[in-house]
N, C-alpha and C positions, 0 to 999 in steps of 0.2 A: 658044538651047541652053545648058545649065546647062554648064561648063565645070569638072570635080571633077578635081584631080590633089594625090596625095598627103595628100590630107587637107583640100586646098584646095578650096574651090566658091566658084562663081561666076555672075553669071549675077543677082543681085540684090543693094541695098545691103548692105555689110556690115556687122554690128555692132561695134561697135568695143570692144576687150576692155578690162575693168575688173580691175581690180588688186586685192588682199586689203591689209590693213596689213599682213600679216606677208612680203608679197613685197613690198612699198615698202620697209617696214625693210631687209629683205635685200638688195638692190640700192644702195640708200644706205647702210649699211653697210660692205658687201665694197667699194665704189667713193670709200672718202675720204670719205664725207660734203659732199662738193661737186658742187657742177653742171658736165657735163662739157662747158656749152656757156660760159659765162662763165667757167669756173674758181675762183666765188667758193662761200665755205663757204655750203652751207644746213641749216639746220634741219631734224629729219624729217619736221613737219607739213608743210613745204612743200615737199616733196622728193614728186616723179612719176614715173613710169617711161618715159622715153621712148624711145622705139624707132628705131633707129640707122638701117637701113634701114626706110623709113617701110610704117607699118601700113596706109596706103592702095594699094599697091601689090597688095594682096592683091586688089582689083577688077579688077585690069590683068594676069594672067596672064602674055603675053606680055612686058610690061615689066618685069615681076620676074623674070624668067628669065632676061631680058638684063642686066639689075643683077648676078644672080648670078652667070651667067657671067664677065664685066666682074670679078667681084671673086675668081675662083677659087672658090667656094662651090656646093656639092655643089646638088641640085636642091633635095633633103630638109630644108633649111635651115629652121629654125620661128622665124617671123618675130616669134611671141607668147613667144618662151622666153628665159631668160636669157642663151643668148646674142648676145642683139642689142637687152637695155635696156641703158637709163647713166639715174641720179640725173640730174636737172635742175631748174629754178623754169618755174612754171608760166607766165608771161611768155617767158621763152627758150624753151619747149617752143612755144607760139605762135606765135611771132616763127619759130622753124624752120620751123615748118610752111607760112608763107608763100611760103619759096622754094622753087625747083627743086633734085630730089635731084641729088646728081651724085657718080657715084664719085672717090674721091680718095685718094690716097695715107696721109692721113690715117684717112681713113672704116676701109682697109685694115688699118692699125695698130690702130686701136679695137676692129676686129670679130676680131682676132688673137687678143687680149685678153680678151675677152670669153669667145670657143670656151674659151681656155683656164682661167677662173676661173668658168666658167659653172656647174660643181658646190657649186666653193667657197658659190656666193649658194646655190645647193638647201639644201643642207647648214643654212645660217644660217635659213632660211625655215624646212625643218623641224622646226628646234630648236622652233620656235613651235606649228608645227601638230600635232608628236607630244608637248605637254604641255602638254594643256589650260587649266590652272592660269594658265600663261605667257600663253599666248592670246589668255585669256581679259582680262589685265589689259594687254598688249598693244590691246585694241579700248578696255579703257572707259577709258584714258588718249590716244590718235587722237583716238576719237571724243569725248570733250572738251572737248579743245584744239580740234577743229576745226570742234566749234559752240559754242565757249565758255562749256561749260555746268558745267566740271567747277570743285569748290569746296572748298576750305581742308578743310574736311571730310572730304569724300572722299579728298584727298592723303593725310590724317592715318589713314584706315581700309585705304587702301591698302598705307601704309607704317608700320605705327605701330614699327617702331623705328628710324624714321629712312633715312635715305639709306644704300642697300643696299650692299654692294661683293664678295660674294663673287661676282655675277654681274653681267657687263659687259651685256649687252641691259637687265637689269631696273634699271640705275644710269642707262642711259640715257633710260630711261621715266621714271625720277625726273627727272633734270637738265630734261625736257621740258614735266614737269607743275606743277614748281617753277620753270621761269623766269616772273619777274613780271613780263612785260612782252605787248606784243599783237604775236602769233606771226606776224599780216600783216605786218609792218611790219620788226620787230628779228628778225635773224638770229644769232645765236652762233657767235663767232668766237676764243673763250678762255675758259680758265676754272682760275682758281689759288682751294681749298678750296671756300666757297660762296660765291666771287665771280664773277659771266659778265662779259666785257666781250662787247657787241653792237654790232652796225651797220645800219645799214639803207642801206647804200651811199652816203650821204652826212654825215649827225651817227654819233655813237656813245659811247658810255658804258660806266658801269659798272652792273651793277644783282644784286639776291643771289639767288641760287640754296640755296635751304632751304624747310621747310616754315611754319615760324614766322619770318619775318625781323621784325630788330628795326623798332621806329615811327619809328625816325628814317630809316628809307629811303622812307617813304611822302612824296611831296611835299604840302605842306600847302595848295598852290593846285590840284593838278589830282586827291589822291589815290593818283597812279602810285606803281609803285616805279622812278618815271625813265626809262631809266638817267638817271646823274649825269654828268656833265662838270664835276670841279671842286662848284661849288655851285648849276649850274644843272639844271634837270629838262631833260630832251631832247625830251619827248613833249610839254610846252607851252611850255616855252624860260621859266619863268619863273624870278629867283634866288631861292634860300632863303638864310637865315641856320642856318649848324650848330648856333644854341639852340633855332630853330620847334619 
């Protein structure tokens, strides 16, 4: 027997919800731009929505009820809505998903938080979805970066007068499409004019954030624009001389 309450059914696999760019933006945005399971900066491309109280529970009727009970949360609670994603790397999102859920004082704090700033990410989401225009450059900058399709060109028809700033979403769509480096990998973790320093959790560097960076950032063994450490490339570890 099909098991429907509130909106909820059950009774066969569930499909599991896919996310818009403009609601990943929003959630990684309104939440620090870090992963709320490692606490380290991420990037957008690699930033997911992941669901505090997990999306699998929605199979288990009985056991999401007790979750919610367990945490004072009303029955109504929408396990697909903002308030109950956090920004995460798609490793930690996995790696979570391996354990057992378990309410925790913690969880309690999080999901506090959430209820309460859960308009704020609407709000941010919306901006996107009630102006096309935004939206629109919103996906062909995502989508991309995250089939690394998008090219020196494009940035330049995208952007042709440069790095925007009257609007914080669309300057960060730039800083995304002009980091020169491979978005699996380097994370951005500073950035002073059109310099990022990045990490990838163990090397880190410097590398430029612009549409045209100058030829002396490209390394002359691998290509990259590095980052740099000093005078060595990060991404093939080989040294350059500052006259190549």
């Amino acid at each position: 027997m099909v098991h429907a309450v509130l909106g909820r059914s059950f009774g066969k696999q569930m499909k599991k919800r896919v996310f818009t760019y403009s609601e990943r933006y929003a959630v990684w945005k309104q939440h620090g731009e870090r992963c709320y399971l490692c606490d380290e900066p991420i990037r957008l491309i690699d930033s997911t929505c992941d669901h505090v109280i997990p999306e699998h529970l929605l199979e288990n009727p009985d056991q999401l009820d007790s979750v919610l009970n367990e945490l004072g949360l009303k029955s109504d609670f929408k396990i697909n809505d903002y308030n109950n994603l956090m920004p995460s790397h798609v490793k930690c999102n996995q790696r979570k998903g391996t354990a057992p859920f378990r309410t925790t004082p913690l969880i309690q704090t999080i999901l506090d938080r959430l209820i309460r700033d859960s308009e704020k990410v609407r709000a941010i989401e919306q901006g996107f979805t009630k102006n096309s225009k935004k939206d629109k450059l919103l996906f062909q900058i995502m989508n991309g970066i995250a089939t690394q399709t998008i090219t020196q060109q494009q940035i330049e028809d995208l952007f042709p007068q440069g790095r925007p700033t009257t609007d914080e979403d669309i300057t960060t769509l730039y800083d995304e499409a002009c980091l020169h480096v491979d978005p699996r990998r380097w994370k951005m973790v500073g950035r002073s004019g059109d310099i990022a320093t990045v990490t990838d959790g163990r090397l880190g560097g410097m590398t430029p954030v612009a549409q045209n960076p100058h030829i002396s950032w490209q390394c002359p063994h691998c290509g990259s624009y590095g980052p740099w450490n000093g005078n060595r490339c990060m991404t093939c570890g080989m040294m350059s001389d500052p006259y190549d």
